[in-house]
KERO-819541 format. One line per 3 residues: number of its first residue (from 1); their letters; for each residue x, y, z of C-alpha. Coordinates in steps of 0.001 Angstrom, whole numbers, plus 500000, padded with zeros to 6 digits. Example, Ala and Ser with C-alpha at 12.3 -4.5 7.8 and 13.67 -1.06 7.14 Angstrom:
BEGIN
1) as) 512300,495500,507800 ~ 513670,498940,507140
***
This chain:
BEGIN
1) xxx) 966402,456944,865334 ~ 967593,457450,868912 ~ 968244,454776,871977
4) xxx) 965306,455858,872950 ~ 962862,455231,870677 ~ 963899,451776,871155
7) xxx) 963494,452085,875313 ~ 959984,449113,874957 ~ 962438,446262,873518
10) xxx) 965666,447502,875649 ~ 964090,444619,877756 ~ 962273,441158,877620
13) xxx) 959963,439326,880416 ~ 960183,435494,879817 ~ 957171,433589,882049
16) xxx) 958395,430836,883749 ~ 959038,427572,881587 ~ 957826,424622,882856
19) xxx) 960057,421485,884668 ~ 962839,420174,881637 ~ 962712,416738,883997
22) xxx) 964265,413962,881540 ~ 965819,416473,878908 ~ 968507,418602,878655
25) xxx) 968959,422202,878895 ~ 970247,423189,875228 ~ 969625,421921,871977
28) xxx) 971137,423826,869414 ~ 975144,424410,869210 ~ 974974,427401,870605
31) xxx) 972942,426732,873614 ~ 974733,424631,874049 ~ 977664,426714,873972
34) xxx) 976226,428928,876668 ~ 976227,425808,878749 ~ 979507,424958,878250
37) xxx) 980903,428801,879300 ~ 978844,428026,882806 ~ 980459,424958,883245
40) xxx) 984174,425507,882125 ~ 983705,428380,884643 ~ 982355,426889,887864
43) xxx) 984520,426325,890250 ~ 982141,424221,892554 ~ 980763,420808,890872
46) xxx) 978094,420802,893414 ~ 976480,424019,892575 ~ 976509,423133,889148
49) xxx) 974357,419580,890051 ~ 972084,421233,892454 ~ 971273,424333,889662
52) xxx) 970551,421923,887465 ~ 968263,420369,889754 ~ 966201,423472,890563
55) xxx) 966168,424708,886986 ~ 964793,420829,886018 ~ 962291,421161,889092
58) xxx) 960488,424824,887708 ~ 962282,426724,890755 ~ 962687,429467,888097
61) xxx) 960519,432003,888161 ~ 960184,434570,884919 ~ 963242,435580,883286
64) xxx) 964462,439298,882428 ~ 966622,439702,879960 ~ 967685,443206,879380
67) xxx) 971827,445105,878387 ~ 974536,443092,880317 ~ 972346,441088,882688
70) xxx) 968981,438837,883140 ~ 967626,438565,886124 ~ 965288,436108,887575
73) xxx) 963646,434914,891108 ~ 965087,431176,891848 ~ 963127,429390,894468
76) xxx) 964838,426790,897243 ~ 962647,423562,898148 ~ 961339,425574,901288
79) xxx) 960318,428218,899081 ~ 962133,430901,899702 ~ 963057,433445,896888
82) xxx) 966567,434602,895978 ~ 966860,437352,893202 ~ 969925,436218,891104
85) xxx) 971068,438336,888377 ~ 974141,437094,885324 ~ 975856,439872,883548
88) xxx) 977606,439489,880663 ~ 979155,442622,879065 ~ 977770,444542,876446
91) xxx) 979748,444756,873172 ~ 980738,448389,872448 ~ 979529,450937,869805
94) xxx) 982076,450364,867332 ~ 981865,446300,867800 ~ 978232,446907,866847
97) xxx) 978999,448566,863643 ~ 981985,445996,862809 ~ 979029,443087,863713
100) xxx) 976244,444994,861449 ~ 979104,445702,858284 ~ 980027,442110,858463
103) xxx) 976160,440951,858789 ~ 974983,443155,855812 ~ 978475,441579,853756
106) xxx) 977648,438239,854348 ~ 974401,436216,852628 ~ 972461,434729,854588
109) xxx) 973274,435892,858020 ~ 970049,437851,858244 ~ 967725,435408,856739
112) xxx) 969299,433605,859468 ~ 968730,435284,861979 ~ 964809,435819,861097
115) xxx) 964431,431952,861101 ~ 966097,431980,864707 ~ 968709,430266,863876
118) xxx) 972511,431267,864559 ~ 974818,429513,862296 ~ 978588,428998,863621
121) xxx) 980021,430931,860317 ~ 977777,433462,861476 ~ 979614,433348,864928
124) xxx) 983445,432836,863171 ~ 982482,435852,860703 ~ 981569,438104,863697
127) xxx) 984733,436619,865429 ~ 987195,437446,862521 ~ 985615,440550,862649
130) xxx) 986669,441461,866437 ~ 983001,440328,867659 ~ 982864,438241,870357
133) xxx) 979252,437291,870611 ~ 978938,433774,872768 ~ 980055,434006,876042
136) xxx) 983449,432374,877195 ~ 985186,430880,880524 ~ 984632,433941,883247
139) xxx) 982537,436037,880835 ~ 978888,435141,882953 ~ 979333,437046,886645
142) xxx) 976350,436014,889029 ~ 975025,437722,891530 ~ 972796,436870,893764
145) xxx) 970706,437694,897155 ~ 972101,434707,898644 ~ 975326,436242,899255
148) xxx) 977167,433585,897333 ~ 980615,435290,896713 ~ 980738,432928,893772
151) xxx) 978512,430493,891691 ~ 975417,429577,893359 ~ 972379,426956,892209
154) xxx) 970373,429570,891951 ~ 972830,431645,889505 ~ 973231,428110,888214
157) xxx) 969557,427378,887307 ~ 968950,430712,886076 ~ 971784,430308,883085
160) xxx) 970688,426648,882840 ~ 966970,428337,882062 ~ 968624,431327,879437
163) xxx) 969947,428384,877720 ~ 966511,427095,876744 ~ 965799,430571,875622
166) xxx) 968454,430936,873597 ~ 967365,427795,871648 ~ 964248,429468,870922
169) xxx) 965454,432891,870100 ~ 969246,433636,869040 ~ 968183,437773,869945
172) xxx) 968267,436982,873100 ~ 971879,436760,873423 ~ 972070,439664,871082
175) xxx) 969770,441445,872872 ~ 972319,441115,876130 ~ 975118,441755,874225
178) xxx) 973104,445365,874198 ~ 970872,445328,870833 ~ 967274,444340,870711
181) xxx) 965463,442415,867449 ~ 963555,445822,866116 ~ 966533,448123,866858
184) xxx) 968888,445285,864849 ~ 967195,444388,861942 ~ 966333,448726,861484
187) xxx) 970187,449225,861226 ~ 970798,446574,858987 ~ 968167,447435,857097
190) xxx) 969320,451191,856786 ~ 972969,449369,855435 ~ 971245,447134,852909
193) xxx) 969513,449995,851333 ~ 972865,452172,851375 ~ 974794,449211,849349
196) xxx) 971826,448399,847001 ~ 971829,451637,845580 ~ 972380,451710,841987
199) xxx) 976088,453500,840739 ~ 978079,452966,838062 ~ 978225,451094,834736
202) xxx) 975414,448308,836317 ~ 972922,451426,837081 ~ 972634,451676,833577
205) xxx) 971460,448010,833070 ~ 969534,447819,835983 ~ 967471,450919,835387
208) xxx) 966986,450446,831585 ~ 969323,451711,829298 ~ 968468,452988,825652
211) xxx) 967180,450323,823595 ~ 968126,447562,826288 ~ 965088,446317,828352
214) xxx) 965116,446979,832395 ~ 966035,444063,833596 ~ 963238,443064,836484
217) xxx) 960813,444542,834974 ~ 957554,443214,835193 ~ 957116,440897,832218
220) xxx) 960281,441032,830661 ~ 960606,437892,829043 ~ 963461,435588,829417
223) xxx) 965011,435715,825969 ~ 964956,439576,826413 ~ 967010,439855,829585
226) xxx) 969551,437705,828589 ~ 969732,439375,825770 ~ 970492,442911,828016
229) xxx) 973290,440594,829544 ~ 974377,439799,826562 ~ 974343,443403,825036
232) xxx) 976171,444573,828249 ~ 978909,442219,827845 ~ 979480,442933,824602
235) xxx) 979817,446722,825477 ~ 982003,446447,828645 ~ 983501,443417,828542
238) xxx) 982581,442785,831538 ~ 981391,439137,832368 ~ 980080,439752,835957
241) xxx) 976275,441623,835661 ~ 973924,442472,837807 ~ 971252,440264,838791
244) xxx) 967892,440666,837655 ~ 965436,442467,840293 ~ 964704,440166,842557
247) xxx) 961366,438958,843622 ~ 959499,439552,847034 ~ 959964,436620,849314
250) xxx) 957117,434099,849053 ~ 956158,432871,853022 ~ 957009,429243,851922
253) xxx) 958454,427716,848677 ~ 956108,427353,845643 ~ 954623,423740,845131
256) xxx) 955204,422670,841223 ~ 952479,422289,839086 ~ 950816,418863,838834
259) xxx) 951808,416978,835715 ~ 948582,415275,835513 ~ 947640,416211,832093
262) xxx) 945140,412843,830992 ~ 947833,411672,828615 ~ 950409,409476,829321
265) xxx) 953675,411126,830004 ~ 956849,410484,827410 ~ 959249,407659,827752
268) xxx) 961722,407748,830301 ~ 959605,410294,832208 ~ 958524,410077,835929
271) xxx) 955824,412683,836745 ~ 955421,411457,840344 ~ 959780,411807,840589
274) xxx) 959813,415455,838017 ~ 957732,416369,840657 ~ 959153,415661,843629
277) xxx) 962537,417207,842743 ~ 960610,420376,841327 ~ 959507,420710,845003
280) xxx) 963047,420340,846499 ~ 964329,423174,844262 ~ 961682,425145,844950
283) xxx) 962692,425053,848324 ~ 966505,425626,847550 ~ 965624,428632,845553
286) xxx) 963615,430002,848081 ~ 966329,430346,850217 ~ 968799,431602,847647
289) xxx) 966417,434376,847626 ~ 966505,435009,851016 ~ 970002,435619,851140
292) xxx) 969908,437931,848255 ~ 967586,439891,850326 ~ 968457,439359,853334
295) xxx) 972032,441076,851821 ~ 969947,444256,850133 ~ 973186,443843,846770
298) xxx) 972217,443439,843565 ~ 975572,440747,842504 ~ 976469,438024,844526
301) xxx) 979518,435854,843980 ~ 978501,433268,841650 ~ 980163,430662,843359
304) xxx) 978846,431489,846842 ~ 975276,431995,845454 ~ 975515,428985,843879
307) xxx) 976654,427224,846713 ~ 974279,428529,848918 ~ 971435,427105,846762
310) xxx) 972576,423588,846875 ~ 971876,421465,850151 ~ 974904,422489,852591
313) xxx) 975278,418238,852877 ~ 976315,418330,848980 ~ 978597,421126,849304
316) xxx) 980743,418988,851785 ~ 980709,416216,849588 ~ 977277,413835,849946
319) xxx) 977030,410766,848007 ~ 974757,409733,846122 ~ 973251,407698,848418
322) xxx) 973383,409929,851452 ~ 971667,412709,848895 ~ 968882,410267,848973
325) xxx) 968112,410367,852464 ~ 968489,413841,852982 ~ 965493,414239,849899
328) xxx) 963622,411738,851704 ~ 964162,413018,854907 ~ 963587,416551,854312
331) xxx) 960373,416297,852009 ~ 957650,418440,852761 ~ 954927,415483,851650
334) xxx) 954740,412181,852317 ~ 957065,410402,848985 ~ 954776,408849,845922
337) xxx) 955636,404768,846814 ~ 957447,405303,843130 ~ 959803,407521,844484
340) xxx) 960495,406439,847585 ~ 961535,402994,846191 ~ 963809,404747,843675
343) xxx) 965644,406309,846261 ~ 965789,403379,848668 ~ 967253,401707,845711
346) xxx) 970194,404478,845126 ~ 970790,404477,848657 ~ 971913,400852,848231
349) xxx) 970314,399752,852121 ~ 967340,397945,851038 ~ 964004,399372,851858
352) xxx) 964785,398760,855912 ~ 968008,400047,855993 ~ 966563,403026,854294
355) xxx) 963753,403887,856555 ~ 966263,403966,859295 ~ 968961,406101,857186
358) xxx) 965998,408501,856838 ~ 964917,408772,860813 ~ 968768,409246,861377
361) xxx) 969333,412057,859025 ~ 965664,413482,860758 ~ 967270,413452,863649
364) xxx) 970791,414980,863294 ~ 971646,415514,859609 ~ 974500,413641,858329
367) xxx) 976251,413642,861344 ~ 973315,411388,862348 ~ 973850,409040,859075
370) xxx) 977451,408880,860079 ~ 976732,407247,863733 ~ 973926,405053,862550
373) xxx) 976964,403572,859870 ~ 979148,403165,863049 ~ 981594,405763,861195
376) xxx) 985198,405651,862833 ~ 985414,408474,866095 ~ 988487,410328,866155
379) xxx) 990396,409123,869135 ~ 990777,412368,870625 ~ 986805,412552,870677
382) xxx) 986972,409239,872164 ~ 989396,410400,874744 ~ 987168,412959,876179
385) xxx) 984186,410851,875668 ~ 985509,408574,877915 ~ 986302,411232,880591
388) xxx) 982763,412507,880203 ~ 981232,409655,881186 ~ 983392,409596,884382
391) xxx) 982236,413433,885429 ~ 980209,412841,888514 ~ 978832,416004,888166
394) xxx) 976682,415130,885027 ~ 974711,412795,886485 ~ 972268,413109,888827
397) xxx) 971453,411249,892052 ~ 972042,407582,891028 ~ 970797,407886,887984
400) xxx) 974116,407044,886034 ~ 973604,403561,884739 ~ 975923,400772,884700
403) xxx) 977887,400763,881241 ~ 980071,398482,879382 ~ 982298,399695,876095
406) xxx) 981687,397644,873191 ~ 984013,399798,870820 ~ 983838,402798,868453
409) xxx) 982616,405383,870655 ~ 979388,402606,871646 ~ 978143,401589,875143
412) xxx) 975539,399314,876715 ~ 973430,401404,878644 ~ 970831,398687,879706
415) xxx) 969080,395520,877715 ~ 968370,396780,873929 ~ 969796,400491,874754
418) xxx) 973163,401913,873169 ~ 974793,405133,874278 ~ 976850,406255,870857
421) xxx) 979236,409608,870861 ~ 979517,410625,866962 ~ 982238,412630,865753
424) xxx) 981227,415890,866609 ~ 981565,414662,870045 ~ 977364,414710,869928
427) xxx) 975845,411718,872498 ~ 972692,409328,870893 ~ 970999,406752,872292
430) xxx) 969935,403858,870326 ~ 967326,401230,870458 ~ 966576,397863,869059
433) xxx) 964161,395051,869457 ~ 965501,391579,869361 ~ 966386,390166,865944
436) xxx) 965815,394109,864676 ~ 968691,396621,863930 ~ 969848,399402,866156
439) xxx) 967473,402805,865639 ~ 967951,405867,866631 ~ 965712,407235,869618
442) xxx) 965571,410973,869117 ~ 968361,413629,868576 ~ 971467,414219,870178
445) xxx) 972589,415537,873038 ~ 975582,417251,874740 ~ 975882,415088,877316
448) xxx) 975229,411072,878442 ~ 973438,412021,880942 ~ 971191,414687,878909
451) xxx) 970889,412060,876088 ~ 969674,408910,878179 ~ 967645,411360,880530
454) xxx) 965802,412438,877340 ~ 965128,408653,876141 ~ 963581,407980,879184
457) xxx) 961605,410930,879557 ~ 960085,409942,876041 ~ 959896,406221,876692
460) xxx) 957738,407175,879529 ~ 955440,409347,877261 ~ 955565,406620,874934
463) xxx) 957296,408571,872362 ~ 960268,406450,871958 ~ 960748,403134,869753
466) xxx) 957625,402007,867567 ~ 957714,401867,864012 ~ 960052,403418,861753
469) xxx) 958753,405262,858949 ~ 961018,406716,856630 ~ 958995,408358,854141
472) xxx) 956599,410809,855489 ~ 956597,414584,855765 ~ 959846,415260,857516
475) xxx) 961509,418230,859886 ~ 964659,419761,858252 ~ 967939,418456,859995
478) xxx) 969923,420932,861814 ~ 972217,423517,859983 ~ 975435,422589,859026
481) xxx) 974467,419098,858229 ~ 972886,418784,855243 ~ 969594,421040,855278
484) x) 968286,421410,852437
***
């Protein structure tokens, strides 16, 4: 297929997004990271502040994002309309086919990519591979109408504004590195089919030797398709085989089957609990199968696949307890009272310190757990915590509060209000009633002034503090800490 048949997604029209008063720009890591590459760059504080201030105001008008630049109309206070454009180069033809070789060898990257998310191995395996894909210090060049020779706040805004696309939609950025979404996925598409092709000794097995049943066949019972493995071993020697067909991806994970049967279930047995972690495998194994897809091979490394099936949390090492927040914190339903006191009770926090483990890991994973706990912060984290709350430039007006240290990476940020870095160098802001504990008040930010401008912005909404309930349905933490 030619460039050209791709010419209708070689470029993107964003509308407008509304004011982002009270919030910051970028949520995810790597909008975050786009962020950062404006601001290590800038040479001028000021125009940093005052972009900020027009993208927060709406002065952004719709956003272009096509090859090597995006392009938007950025509007003073008077009203007057400067076209600013960013480039950012294009990666090359054969970066492209090192990116899409490494994408194809690596499960899970494409699933990945399909649920818009970006995860940083995906970024370090296109790295090792000679890919650049985020943008570093001097890599965004503004231009604008203005005649800024540098940096301007209306450059400024418009990057600030990408960044909340880029949450949305990781193909943005891919899409100005110089690849759209449809032309993308086609070319990894045409790779996955080239390496699932059947050769060799395994072609045998997987297409149905003599006497041996195919495996994935439609009703091939279990007992028979081991029993291929087994016969295949046996005959090569060979303990690595090929996987059995795999299945078309269901939209969402399967629900178990109730074990309601009208007879009282065997000793030692908890329905309500069998359940409940039927449903949480269901969901692991759903996205097993996504990267076995996603990768178009019919072996995986058993270790990675099993790996990848297990909560990424675990992998690192969860406890126990901390395995019991993230299943009640990532639960699709609200938990059977039987269960949810069963895990409060191998959490070891008592059923309050549980709820708020729970609306913790909701918000940030188990990097969230680890600031509720008051976890030790490296001192080198500290260190530049310290200098980020002296940067002028992130704070707006006089809107940076009066703050007193009160040790491990905590400050007072007002009566009943904490401002908490965590170890990833993440800022939270924490509540608490008097006589209650501290609570978190939403997710993290990059900044203190980002974090605390997005408290307020929900306290005014009414969003912020009330109850905490630990055990309904809840969103899946952010990856890389302990999604399940």
């Amino acid at each position: 297929m030619t460039h050209d048949a791709y010419g209708d997604e070689d470029e993107r029209t964003f509308v407008a997004l509304p004011p982002a008063r009270g919030r910051g720009f970028a949520g995810t890591w790597w909008g975050r990271a786009w962020v950062k590459a404006l601001e290590d760059s800038a040479l001028d504080a000021e125009q940093l502040k005052k972009g900020r201030r027009r993208a927060r105001d709406g002065a952004v008008g719709a956003v272009s994002v096509r090859p090597g630049r995006i392009t938007a109309v950025v509007r003073d206070r008077d009203g007057t309309g400067h076209r600013s454009d960013v480039l950012l180069q294009e990666l090359s033809g054969d970066a492209w086919e090192r990116f899409l070789d490494m994408a194809v060898d690596r499960a899970g990257h494409i699933a990945a990519l399909l649920d818009r998310d970006m995860p940083p191995h995906l970024v370090e395996d296109a790295a090792d591979a000679g890919v650049e894909l985020l943008p570093g210090i001097g890599d965004l060049e503004p231009e604008c109408a203005c005649d800024a020779w540098d940096l301007c706040p209306h450059t400024a805004a418009l990057c600030y504004q990408v960044a909340r696309l880029l949450d949305q939609d990781p193909f943005v950025l891919l899409l100005l590195r110089g690849r759209g979404e449809r032309r993308l996925l086609d070319a990894l598409q045409v790779r996955s089919a080239a390496r699932a092709e059947p050769s060799g000794p395994d072609s045998e097995l997987a297409a149905g030797a003599e006497g041996v049943p195919a495996v994935g066949a439609a009703g091939v019972p279990a007992v028979d398709a081991f029993a291929a493995h087994s016969a295949k071993t046996a005959a090569t020697g060979d303990v690595a085989s090929a996987l059995l067909a795999a299945p078309p991806l269901p939209e969402e994970p399967g629900r178990p089957p109730s074990l309601e049967t009208g007879t009282g279930a065997p000793e030692g047995i908890d329905p309500d609990a069998l359940e409940f972690l039927a449903a949480d495998a269901a969901v692991r194994a759903r996205r097993m199968l996504a990267e076995v897809l996603s990768t178009g091979r019919t072996e995986l490394d058993l270790g990675r696949s099993v790996a990848a099936g297990l909560p990424e949390g675990l992998t690192a090492g969860l406890t126990v307890g901390q395995d019991a927040v993230r299943l009640a914190a990532t639960a699709r339903d609200a938990l059977p009272p039987a269960v949810a006191d069963r895990l409060a009770e191998s959490c070891g926090r008592g059923r309050p310190g549980f709820r708020l483990a729970v609306r913790a890991w909701r918000f940030g994973g188990a990097a969230g757990l680890a600031v509720l706990d008051g976890e030790p912060v490296p001192d080198d984290v500290l260190a530049r915590a310290v200098s980020r709350l002296e940067l002028a430039a992130d704070w707006d007006g006089d809107e940076r509060p009066s703050l007193r240290a009160v040790g491990n990476g905590r400050w007072t940020a007002g009566p009943g209000t904490q401002l908490r870095v965590g170890a990833d160098g993440r800022w939270w802001v924490f509540t608490r009633a008097v006589g209650a504990p501290w609570s978190p008040a939403g997710p993290p930010a990059p900044d203190p002034a980002s974090a605390l401008a997005s408290f307020r912005a929900a306290d005014v909404q009414g969003l912020s503090g009330g109850p905490v309930d630990g055990f309904g349905p809840g969103s899946s933490p952010p990856p890389g800490d302990g999604e399940a």
